[in-house]
C-alpha positions as CSV (number, residue, x, y, z in Angstrom):
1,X,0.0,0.0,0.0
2,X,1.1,3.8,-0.9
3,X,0.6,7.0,1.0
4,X,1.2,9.9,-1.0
5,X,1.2,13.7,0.4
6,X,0.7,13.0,4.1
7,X,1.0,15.8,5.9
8,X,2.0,15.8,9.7
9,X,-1.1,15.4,10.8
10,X,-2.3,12.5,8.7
11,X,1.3,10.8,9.2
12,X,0.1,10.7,12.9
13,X,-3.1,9.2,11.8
14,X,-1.9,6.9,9.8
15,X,0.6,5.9,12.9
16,X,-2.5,6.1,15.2
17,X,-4.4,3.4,12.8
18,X,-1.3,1.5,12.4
19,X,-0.8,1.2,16.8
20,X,-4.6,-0.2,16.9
21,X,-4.1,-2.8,14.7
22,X,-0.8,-4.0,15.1
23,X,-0.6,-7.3,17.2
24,X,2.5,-8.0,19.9
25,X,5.1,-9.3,19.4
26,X,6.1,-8.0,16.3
27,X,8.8,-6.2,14.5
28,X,8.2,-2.5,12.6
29,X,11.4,-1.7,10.7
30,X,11.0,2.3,9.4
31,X,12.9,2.6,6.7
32,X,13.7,6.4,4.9
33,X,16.3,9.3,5.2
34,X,16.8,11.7,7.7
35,X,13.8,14.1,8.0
36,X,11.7,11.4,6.5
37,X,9.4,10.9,9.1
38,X,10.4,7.7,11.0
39,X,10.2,9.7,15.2
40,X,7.4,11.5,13.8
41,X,5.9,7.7,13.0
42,X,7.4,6.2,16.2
43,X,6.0,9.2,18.6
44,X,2.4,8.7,17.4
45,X,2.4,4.9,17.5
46,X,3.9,4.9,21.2
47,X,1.4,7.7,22.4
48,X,-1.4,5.6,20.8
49,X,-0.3,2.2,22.6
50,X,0.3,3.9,25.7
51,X,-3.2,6.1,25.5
52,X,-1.2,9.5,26.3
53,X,-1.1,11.6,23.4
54,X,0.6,14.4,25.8
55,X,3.2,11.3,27.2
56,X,6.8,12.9,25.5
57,X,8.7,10.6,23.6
58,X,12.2,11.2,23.0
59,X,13.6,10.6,20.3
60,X,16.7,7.4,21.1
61,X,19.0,8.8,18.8
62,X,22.1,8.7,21.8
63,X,20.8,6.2,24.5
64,X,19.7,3.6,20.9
65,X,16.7,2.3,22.4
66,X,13.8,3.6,24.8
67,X,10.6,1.4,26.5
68,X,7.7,1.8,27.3
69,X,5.1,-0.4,29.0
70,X,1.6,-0.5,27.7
71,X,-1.2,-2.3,28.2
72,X,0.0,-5.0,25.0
73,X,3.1,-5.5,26.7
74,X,6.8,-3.9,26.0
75,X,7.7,-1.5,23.3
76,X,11.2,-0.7,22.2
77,X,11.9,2.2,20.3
78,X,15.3,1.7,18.8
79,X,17.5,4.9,16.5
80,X,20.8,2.6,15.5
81,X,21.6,5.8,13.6
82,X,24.7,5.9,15.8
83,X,25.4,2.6,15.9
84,X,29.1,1.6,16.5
85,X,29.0,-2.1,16.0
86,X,27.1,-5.5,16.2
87,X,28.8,-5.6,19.9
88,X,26.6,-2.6,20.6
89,X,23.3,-4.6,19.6
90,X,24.6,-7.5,21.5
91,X,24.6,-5.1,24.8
92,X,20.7,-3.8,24.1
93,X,19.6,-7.0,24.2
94,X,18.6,-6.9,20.5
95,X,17.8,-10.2,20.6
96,X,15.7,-10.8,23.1
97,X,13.3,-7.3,22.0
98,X,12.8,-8.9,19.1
99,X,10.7,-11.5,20.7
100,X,9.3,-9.7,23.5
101,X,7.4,-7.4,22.2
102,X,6.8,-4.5,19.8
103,X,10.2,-3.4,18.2
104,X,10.0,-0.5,16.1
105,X,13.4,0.2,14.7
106,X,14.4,3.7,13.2
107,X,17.5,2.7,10.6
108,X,17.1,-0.9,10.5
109,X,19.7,-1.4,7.7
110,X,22.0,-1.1,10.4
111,X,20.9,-4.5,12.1
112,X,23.0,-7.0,10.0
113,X,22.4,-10.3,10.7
114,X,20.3,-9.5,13.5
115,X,17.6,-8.4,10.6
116,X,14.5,-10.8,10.9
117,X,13.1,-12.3,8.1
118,X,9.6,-11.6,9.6
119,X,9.1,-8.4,10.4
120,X,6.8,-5.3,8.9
121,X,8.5,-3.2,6.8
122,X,7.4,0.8,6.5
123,X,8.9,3.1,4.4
124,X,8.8,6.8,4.6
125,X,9.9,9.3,2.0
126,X,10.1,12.9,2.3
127,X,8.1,14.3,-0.3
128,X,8.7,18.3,0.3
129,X,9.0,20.0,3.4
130,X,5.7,19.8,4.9
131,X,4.6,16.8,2.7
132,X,5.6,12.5,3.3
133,X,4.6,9.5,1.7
134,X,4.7,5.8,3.1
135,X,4.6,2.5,1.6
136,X,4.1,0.0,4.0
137,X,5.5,-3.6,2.6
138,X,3.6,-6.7,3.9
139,X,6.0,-9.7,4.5
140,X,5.2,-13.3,6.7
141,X,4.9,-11.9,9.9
142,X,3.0,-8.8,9.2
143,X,0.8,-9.7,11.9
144,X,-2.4,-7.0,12.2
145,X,-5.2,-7.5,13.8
146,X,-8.3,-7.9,12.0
């Protein structure tokens, strides 16, 4: 599916949709360059999940990876933008998040070999300054609810 000339507000709709029907555990890998709209994405889906629109979500650019803990279960917010090395996923428990509960991973082409084969796949393109589009690519674990 293709979302053309989203603006910010029906990016975070979109997101919103996406948090109520996207089943736990699962993996979101946001895919798109910088100022493409991946925190943008990741904000609205955690302040969906946790029912707090107000609830600030930082961006985990330095620390890699925030939680939060929602009614569903864990969400980690991962940002491997800085990511030194496959040591570094090793010490977030990478691993283990991907089975726990709701991953959604800013830069997931940094992942390696850690890179599930099933996993949901959303990709974000910045389309002018005000203006995104997403395609969101279906794979075997694109678990929704129906």
């Amino acid at each position: 599916m293709l979302y053309e000339h989203l603006n910010e507000d029906l990016l975070r709709a979109f997101a919103k949709e996406f948090a109520n029907t996207v089943n736990f555990p699962n993996v979101v890998c946001l895919h798109g360059d910088l100022g493409a709209g991946k925190s943008t994405f990741s904000r609205a889906v955690i302040q969906t999940l946790l029912d707090d629109v107000d609830h600030i979500v930082p961006s985990p650019t330095f620390t890699l990876v925030q939680e939060y803990e929602c009614t569903k279960g864990t969400i980690y917010h991962f940002d491997l933008y800085r990511l030194q090395n496959a040591q570094d996923l090793i010490e977030l428990n990478i691993e283990e998040a991907l089975q726990a509960g709701l991953c959604l991973i800013e830069w997931p082409n940094r992942l390696g070999t850690f890179m599930p084969d099933r996993r949901i796949d959303i990709h974000l393109k910045k389309e002018s300054d005000s203006l995104r589009s997403i395609k969101q690519v279906q794979t075997t674990a694109f678990r929704l609810s129906t």
